[in-house]
N, C-alpha and C positions, 0 to 999 in steps of 0.2 A: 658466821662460824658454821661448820659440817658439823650435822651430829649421827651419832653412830648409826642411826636409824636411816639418814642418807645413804650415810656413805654401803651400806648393805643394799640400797635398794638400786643404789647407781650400780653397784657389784653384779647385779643379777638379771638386770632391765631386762637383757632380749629375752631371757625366759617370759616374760608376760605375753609372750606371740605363740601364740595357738601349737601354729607350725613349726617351729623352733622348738616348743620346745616338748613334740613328739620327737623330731629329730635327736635331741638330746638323748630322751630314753634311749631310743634306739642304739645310738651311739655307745650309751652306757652297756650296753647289752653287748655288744657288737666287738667294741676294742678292747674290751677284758680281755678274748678269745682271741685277739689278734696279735695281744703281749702273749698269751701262752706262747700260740704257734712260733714268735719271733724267738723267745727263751729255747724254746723244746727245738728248733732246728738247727740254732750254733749249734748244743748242747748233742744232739745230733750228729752233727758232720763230728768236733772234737770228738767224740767216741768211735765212731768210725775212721778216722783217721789220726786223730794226735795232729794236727795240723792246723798252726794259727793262719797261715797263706791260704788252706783252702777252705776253712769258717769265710776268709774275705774273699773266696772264688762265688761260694755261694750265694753272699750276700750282694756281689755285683751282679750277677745273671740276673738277681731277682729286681735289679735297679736300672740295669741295661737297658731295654725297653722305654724305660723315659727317658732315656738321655737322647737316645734316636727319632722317640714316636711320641713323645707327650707334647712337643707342638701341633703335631698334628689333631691328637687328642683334643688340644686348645681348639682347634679349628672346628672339628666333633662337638665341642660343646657351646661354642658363639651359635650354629646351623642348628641346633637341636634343643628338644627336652631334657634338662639336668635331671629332673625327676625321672622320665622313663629311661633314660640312659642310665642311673645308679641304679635301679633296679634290674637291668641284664647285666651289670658289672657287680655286681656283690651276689647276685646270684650264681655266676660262675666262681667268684673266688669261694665259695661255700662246698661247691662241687670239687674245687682242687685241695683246698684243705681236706675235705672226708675222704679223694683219692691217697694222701699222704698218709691220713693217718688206716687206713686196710693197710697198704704195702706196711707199715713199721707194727701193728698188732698182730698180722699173718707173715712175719720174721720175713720178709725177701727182698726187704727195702737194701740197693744197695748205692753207692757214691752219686751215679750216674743218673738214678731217678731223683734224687733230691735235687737234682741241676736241675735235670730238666722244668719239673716242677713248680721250683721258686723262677725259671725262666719264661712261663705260662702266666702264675700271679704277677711278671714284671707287664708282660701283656697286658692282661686287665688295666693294672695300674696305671697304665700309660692315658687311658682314656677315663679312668675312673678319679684319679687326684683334681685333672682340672673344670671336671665337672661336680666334684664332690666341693672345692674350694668356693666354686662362684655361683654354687647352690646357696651358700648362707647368705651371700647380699640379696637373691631373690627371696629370702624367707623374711628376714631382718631390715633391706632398706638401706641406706645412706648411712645413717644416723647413728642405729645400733651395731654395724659390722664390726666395729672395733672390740666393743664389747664379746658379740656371738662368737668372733674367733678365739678372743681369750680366753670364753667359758667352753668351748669349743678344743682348747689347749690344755683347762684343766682338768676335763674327762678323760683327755688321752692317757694324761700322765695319773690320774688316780685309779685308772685302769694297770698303768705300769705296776702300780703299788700290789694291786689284786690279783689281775694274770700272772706276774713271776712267783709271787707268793705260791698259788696256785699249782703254779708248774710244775716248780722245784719239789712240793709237796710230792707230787702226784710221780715226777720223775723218782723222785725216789723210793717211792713204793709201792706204786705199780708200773712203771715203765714211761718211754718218752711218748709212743701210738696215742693214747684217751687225750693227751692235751689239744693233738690235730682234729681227734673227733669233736670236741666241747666247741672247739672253735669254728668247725661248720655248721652247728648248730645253734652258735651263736650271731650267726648270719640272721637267723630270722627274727631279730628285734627289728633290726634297720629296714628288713624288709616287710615287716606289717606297719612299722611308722611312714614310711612311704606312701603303702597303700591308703592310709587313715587322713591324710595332709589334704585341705581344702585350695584347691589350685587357685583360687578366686580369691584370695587375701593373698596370693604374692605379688611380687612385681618383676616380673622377667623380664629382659632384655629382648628388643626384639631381636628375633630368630636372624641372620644371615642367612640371605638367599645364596645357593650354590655359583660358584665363581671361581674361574683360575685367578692366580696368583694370591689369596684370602693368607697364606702363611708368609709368604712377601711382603704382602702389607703390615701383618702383625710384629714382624722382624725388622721393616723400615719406621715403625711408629715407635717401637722401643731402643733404637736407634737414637731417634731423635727427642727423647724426651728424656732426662736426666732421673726425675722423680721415680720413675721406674726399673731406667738403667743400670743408677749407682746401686738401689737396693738389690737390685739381681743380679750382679759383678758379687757383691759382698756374699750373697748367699750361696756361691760360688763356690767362693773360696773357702769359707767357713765350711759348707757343706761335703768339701771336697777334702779337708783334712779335721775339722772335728768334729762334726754329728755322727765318727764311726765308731759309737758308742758298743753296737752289737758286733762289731768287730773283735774291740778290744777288750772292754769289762770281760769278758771269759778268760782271755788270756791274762789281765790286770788280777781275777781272782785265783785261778789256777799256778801261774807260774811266780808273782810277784809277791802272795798270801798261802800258796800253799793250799786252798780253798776245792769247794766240790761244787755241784750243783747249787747247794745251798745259799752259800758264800755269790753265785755267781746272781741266783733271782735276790738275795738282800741288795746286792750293789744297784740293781736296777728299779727295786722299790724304791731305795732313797733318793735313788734320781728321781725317782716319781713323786716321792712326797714331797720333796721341795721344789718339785716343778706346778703342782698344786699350789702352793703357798703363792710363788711368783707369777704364775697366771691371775691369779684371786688379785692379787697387786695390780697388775698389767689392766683384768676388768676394773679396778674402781679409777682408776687413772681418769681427766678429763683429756688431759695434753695429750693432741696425736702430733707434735715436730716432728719434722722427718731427721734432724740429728738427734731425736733420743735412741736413733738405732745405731750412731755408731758411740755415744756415750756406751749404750748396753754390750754392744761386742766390746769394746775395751775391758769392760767390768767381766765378763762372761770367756774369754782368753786367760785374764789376771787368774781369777779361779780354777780355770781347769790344770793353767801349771802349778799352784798349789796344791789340788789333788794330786797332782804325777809325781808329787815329791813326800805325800804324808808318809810317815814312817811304820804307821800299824793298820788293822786293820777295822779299829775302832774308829781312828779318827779319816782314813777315807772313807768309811760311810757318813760322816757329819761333813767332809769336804763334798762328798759326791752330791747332800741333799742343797748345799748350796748353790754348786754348778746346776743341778737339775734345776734351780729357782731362775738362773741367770742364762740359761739355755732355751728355755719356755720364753722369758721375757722377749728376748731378741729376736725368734721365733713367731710369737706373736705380733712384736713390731711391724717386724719384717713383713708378713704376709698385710695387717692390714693398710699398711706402708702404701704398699701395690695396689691391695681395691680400691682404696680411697683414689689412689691417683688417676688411674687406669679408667680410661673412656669407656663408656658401657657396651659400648659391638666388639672394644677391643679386650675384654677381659679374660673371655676365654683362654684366646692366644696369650696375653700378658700372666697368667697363671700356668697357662701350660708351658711358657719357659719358667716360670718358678720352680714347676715340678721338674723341667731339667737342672736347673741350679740347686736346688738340694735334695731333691735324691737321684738326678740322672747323672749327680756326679761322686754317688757313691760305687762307678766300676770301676773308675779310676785313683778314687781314695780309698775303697777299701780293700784292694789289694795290696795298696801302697804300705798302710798304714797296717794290715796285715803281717807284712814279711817286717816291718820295721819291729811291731812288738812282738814277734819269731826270732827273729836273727840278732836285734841291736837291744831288746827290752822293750815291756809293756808299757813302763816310765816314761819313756823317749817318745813311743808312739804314742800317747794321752796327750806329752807337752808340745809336743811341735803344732798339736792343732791350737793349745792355746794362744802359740805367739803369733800365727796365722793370723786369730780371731785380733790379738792385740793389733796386728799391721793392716789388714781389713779396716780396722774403727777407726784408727788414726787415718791411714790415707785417705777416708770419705767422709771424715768428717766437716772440711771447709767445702767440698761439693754442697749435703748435703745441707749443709747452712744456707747456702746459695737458693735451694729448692725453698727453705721456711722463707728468705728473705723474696722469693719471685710468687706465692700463694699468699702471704701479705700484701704485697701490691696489688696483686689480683682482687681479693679483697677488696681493697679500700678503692679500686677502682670503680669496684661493681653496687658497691654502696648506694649511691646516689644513685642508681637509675633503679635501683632494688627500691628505694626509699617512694621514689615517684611511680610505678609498679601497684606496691601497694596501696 
């Protein structure tokens, strides 16, 4: 029998790694600042325009760049240092956040720089997600990854609880410009946890010698292997009609609730707090199957179309902090789904299409999903990602059985010569 004392220590392992868990700190420091910035820029464009279409203009420019360049990005990060590469990537996002936030505190910020802008951080991001993603197996190891992402998932989103909090505050009383500035200055947690990290207790992947064709290969290897292709089809999809949370929650709270600022950073805590809770579940888990990811999209679809249909605005925040719990889950699955499977030269690339599959396909979903809760309702545009997420889970769920039932034989093949070995 598990006793409580376990099951908290299994919850928290990869923290016991030096480097991890500076990373953590930093991270703490870092994505607080990165939920302001996400809040205070819908919030942003909506005042500047009245326009739910061009909230999701914005938010695709800023996601466009990995749909095109985050393989390549992947390629960037199999050939290189994850460590010195996130330090000239969050060092520049630091400098385009404190640019955003002058233009909006010296009044002359107008439609066309805020494009540009989050079209500059889609930049960065494009080389920065899949080196930022397959930095934790070189911190953490095999073993612990499933873990580091989840507790890795639940800082994102207990930051979501904090930065909108934050935001909203701040948006309201002194303007939307101080939440861009906190947030380039919250740059330098990550970037003095970098600096502090003992490079000599990781395990990096060897480096990829320069080579034509390196993105060829990464796209014929995920081709051919089901364990990483079903999960990155699904992330796809989901990604591409419901992770467009920052799309919609503004116009869910504004047009659907009647709602201000206020109303729009609560809807996004509660995603956060119960994305916390579900991460915390996610780390104490032993079971990594590859069909508990489309169990979890089943569960995590089901949810969101009950949020799309609550009737007040008491109880979508009690539906939203469920979805946030089942949204984290799948999330987490998903990405450690892929390290675990994913060959060590091939990770890079195998994460730099994850970062196309769910954020490089937020230019095409959150335009979509944009005009849909503009023109047809915020209702319609919430549920259509969750039947998505529901048809995602279903259709891959006997693939991905296939994957548990082909890592079981693997297994039990490898036994005996694993047994004589030792």
């Amino acid at each position: 029998m598990t006793t409580p004392g376990a099951t908290i220590r299994r919850t928290f392992t990869s923290l016991s790694i030096r480097n991890y868990r500076l990373y953590f700190i930093g991270q703490a420091i870092s994505v607080s600042g990165t939920w302001m910035q996400a809040v205070a820029q819908s919030w942003l464009v909506l005042q500047i325009t009245g326009s739910g279409t061009a909230i999701g203009v914005a938010t695709a420019l800023q996601f466009l760049p990995m749909l095109f360049l985050a393989p390549l990005g992947g390629v960037i990060a199999d050939r290189w240092s994850k460590r010195r590469l996130l330090l000239v990537t969050q060092s520049t996002a630091a400098i385009l956040a404190a640019v955003l936030g002058i233009i909006v505190v010296s009044d002359v910020v107008e439609l066309w720089m805020v494009y540009v802008l989050a079209f500059l951080l889609g930049l960065v991001s494009a080389i920065d997600v899949p080196a930022r993603q397959t930095f934790i197996m070189e911190m953490v190891g095999r073993d612990a990854v499933t873990n580091a992402v989840s507790l890795n998932s639940v800082l994102v989103n207990a930051a979501r609880i904090l930065g909108p909090a934050v935001a909203g505050a701040l948006i309201v009383s002194v303007g939307i410009g101080p939440c861009f500035i906190i947030n380039a200055a919250s740059y330098a947690g990550v970037l003095v946890a970098l600096g502090m990290m003992r490079t000599d207790e990781m395990t990096p992947a060897p480096p990829q010698p320069r080579r034509a064709g390196q993105l060829r290969d990464g796209l014929r290897y995920v081709r051919t292997n089901n364990a990483v292709l079903i999960p990155l089809l699904m992330m796809a999809l989901v990604g591409t009609f419901a992770y467009e949370y920052q799309v919609v929650l503004p116009l869910f709270a504004k047009f659907t609730f009647g709602g201000d600022a206020g109303v729009f950073a609560a809807m996004t805590a509660a995603m956060g707090a119960g994305a916390v809770v579900g991460g915390l579940i996610t780390a104490s888990r032993r079971s990594r199957t590859a069909v508990a990811l489309a169990t979890t999209a089943v569960v995590f679809g089901s949810v969101q179309i009950v949020t799309a249909v609550t009737p007040t605005i008491g109880l979508a925040l009690v539906s939203l902090a469920v979805l946030g719990a089942a949204s984290i889950s799948f999330l987490a699955l998903g990405n450690a789904t892929l390290q675990l499977n994913a060959a060590p030269e091939m990770r890079g690339r195998v994460m730099g299409l994850w970062a196309v599959a769910f954020l490089g396909s937020t230019p095409i979903g959150g335009p979509i999903v944009g005009w849909i809760g503009e023109h047809i309702g915020p209702r319609i545009a919430l549920g259509l990602g969750g039947v998505v997420t529901i048809l995602a889970g279903a259709l891959a769920y006997r693939a991905l059985a296939g994957v548990d039932r082909g890592m079981k034989d693997d297994v039990g093949l490898a036994s005996p010569a694993a047994k004589l070995g030792s």
